[in-house]
PQR file of N, CA, C, O and H, with PARSE charges and radii, in Angstrom:
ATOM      1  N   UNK A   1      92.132 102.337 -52.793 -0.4000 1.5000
ATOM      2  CA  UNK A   1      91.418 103.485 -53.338 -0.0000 2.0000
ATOM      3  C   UNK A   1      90.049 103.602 -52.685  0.5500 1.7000
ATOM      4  O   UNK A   1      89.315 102.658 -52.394 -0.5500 1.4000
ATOM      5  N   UNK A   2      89.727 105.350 -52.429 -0.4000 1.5000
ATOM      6  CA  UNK A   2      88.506 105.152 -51.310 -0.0000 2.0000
ATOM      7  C   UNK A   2      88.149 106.195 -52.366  0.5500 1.7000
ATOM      8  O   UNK A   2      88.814 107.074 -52.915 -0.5500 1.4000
ATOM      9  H   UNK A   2      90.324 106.117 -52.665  0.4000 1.0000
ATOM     10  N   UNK A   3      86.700 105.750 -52.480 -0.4000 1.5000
ATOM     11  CA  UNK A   3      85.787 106.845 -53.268 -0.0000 2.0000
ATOM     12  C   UNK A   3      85.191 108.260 -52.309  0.5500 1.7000
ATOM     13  O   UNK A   3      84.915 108.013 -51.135 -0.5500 1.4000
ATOM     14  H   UNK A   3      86.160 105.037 -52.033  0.4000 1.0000
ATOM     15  N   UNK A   4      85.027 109.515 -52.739 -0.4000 1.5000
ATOM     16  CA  UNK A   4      84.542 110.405 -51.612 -0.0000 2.0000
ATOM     17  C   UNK A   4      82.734 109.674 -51.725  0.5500 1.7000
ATOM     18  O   UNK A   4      82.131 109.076 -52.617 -0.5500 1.4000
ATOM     19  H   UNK A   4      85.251 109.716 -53.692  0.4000 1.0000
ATOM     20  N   UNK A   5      82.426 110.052 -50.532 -0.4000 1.5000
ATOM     21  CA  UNK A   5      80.588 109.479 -50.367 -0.0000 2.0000
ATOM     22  C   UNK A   5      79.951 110.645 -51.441  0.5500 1.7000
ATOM     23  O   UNK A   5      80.418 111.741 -51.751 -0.5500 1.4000
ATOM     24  H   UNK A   5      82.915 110.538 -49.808  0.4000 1.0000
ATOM     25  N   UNK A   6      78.828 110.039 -51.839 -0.4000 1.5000
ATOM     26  CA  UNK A   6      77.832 110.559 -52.760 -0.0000 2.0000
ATOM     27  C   UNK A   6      76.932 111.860 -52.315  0.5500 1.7000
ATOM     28  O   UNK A   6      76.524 112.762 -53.048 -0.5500 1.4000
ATOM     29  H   UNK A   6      78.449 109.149 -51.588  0.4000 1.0000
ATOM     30  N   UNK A   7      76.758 111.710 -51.024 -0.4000 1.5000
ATOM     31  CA  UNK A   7      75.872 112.481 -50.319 -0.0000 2.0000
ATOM     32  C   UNK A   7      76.839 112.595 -48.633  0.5500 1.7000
ATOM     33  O   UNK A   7      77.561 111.616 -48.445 -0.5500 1.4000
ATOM     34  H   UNK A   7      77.090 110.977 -50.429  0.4000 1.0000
ATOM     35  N   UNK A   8      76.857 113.319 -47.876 -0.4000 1.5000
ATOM     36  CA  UNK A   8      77.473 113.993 -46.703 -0.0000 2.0000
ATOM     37  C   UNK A   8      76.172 112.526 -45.489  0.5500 1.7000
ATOM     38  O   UNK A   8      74.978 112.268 -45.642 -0.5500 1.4000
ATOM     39  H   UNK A   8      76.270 114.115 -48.029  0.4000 1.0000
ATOM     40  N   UNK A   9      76.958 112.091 -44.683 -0.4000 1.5000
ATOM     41  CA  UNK A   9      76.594 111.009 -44.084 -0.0000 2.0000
ATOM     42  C   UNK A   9      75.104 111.761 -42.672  0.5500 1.7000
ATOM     43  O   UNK A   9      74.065 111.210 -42.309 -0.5500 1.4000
ATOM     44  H   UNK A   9      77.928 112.301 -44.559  0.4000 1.0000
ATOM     45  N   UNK A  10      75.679 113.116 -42.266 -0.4000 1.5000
ATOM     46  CA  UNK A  10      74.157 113.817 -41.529 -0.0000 2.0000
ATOM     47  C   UNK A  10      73.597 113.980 -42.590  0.5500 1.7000
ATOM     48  O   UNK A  10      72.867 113.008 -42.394 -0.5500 1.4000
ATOM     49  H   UNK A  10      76.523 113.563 -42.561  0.4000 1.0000
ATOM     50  N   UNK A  11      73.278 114.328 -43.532 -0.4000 1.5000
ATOM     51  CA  UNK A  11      71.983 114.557 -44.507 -0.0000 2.0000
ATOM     52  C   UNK A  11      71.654 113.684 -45.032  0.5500 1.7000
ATOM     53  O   UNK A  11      70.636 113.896 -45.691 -0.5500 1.4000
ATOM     54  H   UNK A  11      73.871 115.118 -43.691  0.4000 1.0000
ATOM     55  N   UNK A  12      72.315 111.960 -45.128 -0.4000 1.5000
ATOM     56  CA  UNK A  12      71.642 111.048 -44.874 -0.0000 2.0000
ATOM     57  C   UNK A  12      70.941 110.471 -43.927  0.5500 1.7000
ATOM     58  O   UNK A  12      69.845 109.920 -44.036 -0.5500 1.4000
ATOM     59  H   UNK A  12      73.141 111.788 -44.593  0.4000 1.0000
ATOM     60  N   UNK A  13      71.655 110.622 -42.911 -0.4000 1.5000
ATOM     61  CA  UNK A  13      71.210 110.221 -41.303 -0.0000 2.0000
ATOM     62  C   UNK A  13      69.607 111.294 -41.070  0.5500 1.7000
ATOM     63  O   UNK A  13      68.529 110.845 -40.679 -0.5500 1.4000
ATOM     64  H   UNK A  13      72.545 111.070 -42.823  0.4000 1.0000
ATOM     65  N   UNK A  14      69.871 112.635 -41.412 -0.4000 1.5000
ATOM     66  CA  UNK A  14      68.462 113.239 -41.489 -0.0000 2.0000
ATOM     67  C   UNK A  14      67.428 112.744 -42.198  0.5500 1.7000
ATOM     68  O   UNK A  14      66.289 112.905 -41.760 -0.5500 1.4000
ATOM     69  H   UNK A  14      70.747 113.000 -41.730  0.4000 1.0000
ATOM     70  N   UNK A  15      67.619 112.149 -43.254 -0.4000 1.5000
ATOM     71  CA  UNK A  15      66.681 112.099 -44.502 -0.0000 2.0000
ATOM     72  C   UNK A  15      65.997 110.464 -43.521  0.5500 1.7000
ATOM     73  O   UNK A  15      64.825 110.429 -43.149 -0.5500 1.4000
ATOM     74  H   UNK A  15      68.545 112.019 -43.610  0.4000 1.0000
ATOM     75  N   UNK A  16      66.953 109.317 -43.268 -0.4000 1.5000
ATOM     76  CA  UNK A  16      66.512 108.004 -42.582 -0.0000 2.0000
ATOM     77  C   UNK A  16      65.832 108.479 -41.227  0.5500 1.7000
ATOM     78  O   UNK A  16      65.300 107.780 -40.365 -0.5500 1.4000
ATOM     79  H   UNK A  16      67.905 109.347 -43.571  0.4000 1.0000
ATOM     80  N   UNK A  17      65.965 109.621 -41.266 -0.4000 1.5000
ATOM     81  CA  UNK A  17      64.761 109.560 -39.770 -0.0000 2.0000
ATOM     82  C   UNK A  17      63.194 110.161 -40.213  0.5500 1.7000
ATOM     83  O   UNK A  17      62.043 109.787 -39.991 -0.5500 1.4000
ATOM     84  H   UNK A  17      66.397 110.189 -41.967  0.4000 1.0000
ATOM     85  N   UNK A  18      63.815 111.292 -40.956 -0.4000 1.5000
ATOM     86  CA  UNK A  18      62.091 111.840 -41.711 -0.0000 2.0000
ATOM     87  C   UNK A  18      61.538 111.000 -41.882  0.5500 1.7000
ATOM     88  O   UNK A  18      60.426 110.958 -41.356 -0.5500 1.4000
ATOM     89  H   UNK A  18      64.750 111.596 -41.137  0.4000 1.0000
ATOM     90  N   UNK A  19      62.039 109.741 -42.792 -0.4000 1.5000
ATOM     91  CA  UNK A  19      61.417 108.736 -43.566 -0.0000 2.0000
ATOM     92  C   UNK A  19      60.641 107.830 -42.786  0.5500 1.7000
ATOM     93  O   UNK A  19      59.495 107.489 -43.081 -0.5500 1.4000
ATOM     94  H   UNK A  19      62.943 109.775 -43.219  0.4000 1.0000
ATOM     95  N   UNK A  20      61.359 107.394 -41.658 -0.4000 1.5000
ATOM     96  CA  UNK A  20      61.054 106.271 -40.757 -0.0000 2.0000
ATOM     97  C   UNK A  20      59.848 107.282 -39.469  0.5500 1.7000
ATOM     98  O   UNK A  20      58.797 106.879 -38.971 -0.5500 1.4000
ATOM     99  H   UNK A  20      62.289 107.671 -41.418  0.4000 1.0000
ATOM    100  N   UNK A  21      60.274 108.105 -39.350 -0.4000 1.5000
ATOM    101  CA  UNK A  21      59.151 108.712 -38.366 -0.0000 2.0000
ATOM    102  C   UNK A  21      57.999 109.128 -38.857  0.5500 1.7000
ATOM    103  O   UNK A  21      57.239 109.514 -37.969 -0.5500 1.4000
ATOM    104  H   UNK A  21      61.128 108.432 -39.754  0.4000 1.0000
ATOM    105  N   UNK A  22      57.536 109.205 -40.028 -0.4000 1.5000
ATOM    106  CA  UNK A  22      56.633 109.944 -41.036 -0.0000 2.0000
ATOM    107  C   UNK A  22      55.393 108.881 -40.717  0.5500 1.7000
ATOM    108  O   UNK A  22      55.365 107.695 -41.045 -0.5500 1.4000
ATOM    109  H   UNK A  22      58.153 108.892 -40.749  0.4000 1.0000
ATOM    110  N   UNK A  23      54.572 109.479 -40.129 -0.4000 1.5000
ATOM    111  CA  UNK A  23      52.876 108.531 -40.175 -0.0000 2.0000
ATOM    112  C   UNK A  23      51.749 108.442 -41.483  0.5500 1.7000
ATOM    113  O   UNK A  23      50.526 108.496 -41.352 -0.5500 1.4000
ATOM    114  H   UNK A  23      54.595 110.443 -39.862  0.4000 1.0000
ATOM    115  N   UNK A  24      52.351 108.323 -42.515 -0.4000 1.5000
ATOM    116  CA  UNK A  24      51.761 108.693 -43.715 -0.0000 2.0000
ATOM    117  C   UNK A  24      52.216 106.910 -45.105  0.5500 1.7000
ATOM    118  O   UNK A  24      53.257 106.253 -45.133 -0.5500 1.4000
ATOM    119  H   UNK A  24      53.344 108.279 -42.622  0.4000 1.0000
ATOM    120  N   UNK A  25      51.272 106.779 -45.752 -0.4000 1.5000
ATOM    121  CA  UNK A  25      51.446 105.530 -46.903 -0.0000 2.0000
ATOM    122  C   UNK A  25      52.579 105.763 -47.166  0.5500 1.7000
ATOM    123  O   UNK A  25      53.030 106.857 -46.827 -0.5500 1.4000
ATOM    124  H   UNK A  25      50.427 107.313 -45.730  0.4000 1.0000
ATOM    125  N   UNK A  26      53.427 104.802 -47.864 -0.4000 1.5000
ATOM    126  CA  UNK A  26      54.653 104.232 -48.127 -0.0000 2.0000
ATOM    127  C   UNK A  26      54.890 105.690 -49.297  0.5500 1.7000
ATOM    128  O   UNK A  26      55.882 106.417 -49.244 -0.5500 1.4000
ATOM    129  H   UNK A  26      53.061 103.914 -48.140  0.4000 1.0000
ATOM    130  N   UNK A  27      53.970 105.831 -50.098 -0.4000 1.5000
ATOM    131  CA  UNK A  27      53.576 106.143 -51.674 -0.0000 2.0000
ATOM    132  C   UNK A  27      54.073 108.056 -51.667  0.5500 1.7000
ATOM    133  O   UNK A  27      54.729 108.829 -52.365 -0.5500 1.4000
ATOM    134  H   UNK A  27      53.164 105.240 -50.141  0.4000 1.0000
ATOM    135  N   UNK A  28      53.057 108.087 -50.092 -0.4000 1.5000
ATOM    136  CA  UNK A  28      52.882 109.463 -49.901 -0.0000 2.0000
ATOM    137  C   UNK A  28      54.457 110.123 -48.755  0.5500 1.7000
ATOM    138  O   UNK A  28      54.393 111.023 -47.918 -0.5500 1.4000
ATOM    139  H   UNK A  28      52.524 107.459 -49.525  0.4000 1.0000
ATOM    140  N   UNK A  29      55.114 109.687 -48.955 -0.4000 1.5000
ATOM    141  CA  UNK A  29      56.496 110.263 -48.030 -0.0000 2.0000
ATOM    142  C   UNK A  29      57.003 111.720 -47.916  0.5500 1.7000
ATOM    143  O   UNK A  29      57.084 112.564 -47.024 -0.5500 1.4000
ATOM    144  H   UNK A  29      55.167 108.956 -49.635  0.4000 1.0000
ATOM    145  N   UNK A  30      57.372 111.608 -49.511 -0.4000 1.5000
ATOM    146  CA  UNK A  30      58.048 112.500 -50.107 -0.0000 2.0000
ATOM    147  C   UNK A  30      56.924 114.012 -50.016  0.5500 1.7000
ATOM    148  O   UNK A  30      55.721 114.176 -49.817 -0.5500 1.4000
ATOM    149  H   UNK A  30      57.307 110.922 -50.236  0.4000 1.0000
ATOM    150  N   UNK A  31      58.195 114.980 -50.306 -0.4000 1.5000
ATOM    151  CA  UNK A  31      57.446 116.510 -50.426 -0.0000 2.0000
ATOM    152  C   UNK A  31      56.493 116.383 -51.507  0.5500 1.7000
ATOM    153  O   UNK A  31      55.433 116.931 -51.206 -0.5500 1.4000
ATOM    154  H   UNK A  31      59.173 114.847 -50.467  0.4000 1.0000
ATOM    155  N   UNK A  32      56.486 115.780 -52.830 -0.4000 1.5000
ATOM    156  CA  UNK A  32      56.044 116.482 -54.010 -0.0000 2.0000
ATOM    157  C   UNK A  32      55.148 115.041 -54.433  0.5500 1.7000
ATOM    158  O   UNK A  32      54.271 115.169 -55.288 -0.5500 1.4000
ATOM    159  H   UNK A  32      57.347 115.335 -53.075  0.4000 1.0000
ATOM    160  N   UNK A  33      55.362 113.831 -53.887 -0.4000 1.5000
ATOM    161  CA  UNK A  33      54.536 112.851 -53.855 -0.0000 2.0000
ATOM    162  C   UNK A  33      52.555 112.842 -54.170  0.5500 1.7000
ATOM    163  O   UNK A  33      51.942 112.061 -54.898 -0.5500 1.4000
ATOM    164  H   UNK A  33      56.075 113.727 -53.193  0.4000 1.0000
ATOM    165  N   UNK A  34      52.040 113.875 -53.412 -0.4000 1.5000
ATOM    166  CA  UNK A  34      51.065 113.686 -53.704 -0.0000 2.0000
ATOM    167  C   UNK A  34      50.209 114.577 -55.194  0.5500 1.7000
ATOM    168  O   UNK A  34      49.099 114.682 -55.716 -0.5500 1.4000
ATOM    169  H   UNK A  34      52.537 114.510 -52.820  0.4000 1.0000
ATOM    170  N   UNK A  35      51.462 115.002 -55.333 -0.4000 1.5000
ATOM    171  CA  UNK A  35      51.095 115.696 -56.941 -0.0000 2.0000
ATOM    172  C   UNK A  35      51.350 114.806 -57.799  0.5500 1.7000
ATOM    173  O   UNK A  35      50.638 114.917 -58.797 -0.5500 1.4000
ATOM    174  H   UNK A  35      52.364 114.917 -54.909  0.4000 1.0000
ATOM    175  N   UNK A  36      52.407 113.575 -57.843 -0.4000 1.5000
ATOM    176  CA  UNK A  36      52.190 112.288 -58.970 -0.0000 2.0000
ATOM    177  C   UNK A  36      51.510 111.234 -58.265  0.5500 1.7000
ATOM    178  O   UNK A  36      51.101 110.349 -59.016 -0.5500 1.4000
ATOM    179  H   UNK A  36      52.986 113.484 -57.033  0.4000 1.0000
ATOM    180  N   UNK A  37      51.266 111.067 -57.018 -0.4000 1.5000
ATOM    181  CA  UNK A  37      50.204 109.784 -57.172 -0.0000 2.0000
ATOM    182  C   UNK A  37      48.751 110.218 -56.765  0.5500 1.7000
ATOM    183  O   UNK A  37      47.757 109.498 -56.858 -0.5500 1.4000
ATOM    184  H   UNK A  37      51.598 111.786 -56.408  0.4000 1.0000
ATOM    185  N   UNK A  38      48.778 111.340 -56.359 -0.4000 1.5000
ATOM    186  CA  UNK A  38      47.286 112.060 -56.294 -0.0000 2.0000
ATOM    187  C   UNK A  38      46.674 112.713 -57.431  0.5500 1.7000
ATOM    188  O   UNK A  38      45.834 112.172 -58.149 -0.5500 1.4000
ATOM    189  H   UNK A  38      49.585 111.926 -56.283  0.4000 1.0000
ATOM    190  N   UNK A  39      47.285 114.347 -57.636 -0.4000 1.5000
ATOM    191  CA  UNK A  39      46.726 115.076 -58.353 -0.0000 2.0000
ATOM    192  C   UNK A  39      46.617 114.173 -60.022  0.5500 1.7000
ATOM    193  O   UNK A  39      45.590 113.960 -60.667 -0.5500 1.4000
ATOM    194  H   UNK A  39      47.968 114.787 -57.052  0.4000 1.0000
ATOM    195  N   UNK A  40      47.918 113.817 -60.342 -0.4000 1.5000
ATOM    196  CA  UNK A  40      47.902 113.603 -61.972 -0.0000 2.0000
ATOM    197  C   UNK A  40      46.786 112.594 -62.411  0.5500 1.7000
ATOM    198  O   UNK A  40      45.984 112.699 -63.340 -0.5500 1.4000
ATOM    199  H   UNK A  40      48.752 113.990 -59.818  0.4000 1.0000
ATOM    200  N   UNK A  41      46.988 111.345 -61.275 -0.4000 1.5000
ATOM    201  CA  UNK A  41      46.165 110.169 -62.238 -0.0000 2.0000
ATOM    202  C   UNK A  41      44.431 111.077 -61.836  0.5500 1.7000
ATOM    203  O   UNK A  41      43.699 111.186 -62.819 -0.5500 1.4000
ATOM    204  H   UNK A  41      47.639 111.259 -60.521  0.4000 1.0000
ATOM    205  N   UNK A  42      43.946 111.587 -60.650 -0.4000 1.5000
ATOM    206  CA  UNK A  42      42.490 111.947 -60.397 -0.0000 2.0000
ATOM    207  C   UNK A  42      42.977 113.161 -61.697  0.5500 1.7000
ATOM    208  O   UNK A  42      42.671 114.006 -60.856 -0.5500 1.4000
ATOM    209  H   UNK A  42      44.540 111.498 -59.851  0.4000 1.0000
ATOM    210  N   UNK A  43      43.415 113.967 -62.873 -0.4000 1.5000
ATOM    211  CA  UNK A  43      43.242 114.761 -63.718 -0.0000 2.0000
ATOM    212  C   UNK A  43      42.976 114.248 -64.894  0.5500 1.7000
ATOM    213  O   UNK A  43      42.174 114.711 -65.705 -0.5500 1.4000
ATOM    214  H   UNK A  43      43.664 113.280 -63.556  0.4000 1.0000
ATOM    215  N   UNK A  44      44.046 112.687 -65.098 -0.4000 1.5000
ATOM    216  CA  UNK A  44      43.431 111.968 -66.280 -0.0000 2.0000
ATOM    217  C   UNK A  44      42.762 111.535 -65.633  0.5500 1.7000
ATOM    218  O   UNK A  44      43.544 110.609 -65.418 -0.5500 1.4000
ATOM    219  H   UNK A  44      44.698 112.311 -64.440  0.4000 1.0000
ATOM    220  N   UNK A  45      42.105 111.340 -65.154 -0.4000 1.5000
ATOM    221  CA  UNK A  45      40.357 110.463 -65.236 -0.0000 2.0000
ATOM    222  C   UNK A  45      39.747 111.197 -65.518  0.5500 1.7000
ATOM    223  O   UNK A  45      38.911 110.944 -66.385 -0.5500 1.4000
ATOM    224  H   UNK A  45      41.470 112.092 -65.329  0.4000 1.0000
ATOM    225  N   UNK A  46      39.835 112.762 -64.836 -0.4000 1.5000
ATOM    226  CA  UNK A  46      38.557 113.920 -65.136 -0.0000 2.0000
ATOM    227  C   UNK A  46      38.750 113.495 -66.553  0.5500 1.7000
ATOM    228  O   UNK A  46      38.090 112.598 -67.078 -0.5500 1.4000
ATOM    229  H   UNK A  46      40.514 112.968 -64.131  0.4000 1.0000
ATOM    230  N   UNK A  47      40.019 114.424 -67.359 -0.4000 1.5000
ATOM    231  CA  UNK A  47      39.694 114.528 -68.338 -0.0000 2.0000
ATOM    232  C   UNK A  47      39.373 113.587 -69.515  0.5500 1.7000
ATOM    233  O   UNK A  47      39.185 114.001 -70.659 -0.5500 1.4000
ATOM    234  H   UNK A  47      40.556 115.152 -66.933  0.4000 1.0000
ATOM    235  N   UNK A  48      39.318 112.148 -69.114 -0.4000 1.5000
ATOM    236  CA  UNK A  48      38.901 111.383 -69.544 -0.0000 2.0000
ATOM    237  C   UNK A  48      37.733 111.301 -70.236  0.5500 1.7000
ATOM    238  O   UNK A  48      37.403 111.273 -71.421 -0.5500 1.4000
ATOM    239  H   UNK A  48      39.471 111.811 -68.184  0.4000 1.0000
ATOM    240  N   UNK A  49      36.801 111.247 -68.396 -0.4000 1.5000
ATOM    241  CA  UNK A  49      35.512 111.316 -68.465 -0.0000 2.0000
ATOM    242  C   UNK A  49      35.074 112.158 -69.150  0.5500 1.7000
ATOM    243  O   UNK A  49      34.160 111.845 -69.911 -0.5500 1.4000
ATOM    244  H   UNK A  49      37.069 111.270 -67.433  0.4000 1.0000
ATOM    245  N   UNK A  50      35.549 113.494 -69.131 -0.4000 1.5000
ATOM    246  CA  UNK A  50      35.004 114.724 -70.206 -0.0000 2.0000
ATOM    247  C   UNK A  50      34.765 114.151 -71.721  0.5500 1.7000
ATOM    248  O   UNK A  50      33.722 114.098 -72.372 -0.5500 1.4000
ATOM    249  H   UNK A  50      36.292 113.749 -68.512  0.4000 1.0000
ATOM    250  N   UNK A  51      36.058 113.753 -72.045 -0.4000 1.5000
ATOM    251  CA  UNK A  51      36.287 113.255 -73.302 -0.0000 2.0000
ATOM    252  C   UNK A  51      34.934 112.329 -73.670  0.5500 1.7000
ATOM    253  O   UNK A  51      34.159 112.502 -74.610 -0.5500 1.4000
ATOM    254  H   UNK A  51      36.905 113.796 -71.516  0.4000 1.0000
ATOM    255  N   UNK A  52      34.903 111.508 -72.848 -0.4000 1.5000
ATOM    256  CA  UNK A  52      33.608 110.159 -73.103 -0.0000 2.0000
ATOM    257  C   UNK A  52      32.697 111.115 -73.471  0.5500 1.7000
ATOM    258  O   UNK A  52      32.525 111.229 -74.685 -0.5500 1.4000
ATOM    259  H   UNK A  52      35.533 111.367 -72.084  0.4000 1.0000
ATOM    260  N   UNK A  53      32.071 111.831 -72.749 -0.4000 1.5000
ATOM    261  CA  UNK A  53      30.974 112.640 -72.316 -0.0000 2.0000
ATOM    262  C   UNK A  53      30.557 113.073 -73.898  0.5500 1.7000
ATOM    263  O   UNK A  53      29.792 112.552 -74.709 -0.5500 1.4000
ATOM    264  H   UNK A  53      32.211 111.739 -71.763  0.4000 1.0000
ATOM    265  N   UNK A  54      31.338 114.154 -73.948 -0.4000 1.5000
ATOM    266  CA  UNK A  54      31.286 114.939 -75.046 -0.0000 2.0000
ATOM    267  C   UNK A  54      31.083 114.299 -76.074  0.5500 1.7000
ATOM    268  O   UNK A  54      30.267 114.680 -76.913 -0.5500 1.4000
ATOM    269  H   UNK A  54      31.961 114.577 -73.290  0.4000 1.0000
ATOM    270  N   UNK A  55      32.024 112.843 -76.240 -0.4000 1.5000
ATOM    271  CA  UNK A  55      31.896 111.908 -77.327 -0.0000 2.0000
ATOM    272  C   UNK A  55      30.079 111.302 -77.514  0.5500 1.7000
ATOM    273  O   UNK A  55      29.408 111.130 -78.532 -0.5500 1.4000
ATOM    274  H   UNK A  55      32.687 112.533 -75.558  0.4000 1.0000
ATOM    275  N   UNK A  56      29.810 111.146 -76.341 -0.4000 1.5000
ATOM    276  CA  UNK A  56      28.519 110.299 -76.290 -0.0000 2.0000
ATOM    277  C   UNK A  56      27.401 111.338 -76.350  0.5500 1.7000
ATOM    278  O   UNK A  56      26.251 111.023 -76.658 -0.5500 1.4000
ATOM    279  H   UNK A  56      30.355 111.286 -75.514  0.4000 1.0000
ATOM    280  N   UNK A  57      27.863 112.900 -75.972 -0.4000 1.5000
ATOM    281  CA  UNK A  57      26.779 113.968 -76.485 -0.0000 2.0000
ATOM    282  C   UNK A  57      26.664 114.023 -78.148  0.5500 1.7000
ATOM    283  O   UNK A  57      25.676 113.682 -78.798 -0.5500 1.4000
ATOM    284  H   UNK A  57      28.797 113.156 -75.722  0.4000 1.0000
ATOM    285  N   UNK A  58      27.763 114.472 -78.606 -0.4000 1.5000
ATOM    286  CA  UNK A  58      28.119 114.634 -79.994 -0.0000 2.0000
ATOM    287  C   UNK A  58      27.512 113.282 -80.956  0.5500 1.7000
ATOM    288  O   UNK A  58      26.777 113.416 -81.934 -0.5500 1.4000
ATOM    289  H   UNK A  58      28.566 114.749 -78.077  0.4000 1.0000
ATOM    290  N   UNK A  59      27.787 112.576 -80.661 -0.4000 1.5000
ATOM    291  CA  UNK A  59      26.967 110.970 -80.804 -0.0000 2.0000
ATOM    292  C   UNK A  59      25.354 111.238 -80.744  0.5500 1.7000
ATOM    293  O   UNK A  59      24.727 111.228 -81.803 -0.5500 1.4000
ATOM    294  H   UNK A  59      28.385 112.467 -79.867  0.4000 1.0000
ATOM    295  N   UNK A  60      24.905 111.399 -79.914 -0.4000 1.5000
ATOM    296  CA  UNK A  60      23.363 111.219 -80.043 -0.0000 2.0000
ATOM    297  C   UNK A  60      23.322 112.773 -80.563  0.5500 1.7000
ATOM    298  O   UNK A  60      22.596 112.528 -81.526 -0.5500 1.4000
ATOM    299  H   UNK A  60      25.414 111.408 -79.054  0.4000 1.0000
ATOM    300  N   UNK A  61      23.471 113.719 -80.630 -0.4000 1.5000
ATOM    301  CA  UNK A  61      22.746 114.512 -81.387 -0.0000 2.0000
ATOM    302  C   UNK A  61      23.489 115.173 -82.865  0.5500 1.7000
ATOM    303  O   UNK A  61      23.235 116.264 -83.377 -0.5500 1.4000
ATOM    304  H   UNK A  61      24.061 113.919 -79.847  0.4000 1.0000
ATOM    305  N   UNK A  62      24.459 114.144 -83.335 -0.4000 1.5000
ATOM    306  CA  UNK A  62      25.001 113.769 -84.349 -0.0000 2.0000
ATOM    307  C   UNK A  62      25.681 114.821 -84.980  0.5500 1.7000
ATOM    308  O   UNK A  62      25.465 115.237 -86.119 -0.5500 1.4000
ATOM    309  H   UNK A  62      24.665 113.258 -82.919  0.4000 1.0000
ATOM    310  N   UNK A  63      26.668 115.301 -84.034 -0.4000 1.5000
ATOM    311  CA  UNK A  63      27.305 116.644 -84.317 -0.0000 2.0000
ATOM    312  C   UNK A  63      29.115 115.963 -85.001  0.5500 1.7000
ATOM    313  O   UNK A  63      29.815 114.982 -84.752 -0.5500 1.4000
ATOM    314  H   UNK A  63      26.844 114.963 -83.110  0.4000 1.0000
ATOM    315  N   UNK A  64      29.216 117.187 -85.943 -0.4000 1.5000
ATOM    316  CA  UNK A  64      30.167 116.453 -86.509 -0.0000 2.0000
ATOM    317  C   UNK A  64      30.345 114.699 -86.908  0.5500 1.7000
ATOM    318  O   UNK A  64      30.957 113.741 -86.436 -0.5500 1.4000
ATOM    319  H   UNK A  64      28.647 117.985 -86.146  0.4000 1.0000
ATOM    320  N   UNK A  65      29.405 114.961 -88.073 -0.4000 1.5000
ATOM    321  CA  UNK A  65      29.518 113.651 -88.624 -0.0000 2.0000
ATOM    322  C   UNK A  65      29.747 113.776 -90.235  0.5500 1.7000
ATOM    323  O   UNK A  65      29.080 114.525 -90.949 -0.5500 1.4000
ATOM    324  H   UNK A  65      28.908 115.740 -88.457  0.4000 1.0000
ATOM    325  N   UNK A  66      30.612 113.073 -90.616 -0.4000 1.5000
ATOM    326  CA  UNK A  66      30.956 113.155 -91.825 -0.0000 2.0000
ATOM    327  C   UNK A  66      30.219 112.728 -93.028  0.5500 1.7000
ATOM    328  O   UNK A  66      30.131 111.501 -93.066 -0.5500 1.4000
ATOM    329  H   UNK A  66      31.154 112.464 -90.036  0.4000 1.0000
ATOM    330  N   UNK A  67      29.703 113.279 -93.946 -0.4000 1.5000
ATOM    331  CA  UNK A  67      29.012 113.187 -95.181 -0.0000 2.0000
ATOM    332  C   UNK A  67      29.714 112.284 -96.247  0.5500 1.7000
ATOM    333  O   UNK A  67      29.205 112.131 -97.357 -0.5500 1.4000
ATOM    334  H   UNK A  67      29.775 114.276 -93.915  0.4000 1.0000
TER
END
């Protein structure tokens, strides 16, 4: 019993050459790559930092504080 292949053996053979000829980090290969290891984590930090910010404004000039 022979299974049919998963994927067509040239559109593998294409995909092992993009990969291997590509002058770019291991991380960054792929098409859509630099939107999850670039854009997302540098958006949580912004909005992180915002968060602190606001916290440590609201803090010293004692906005929203509970009675």
């Amino acid at each position: 019993m022979s299974e049919p292949p998963f994927r067509a053996r040239e559109k593998i053979l294409e995909k092992q050459k993009y990969f291997q000829h590509i002058q770019k980090h291991t991380y960054l290969k792929g098409p859509y790559d630099k939107v999850t290891s670039v854009a997302i984590p540098i958006a949580l930090a912004a909005s992180s930092l915002y968060m602190i910010g606001r916290g440590i404004y609201n803090m010293s000039h004692g906005i929203g504080k509970k009675e």
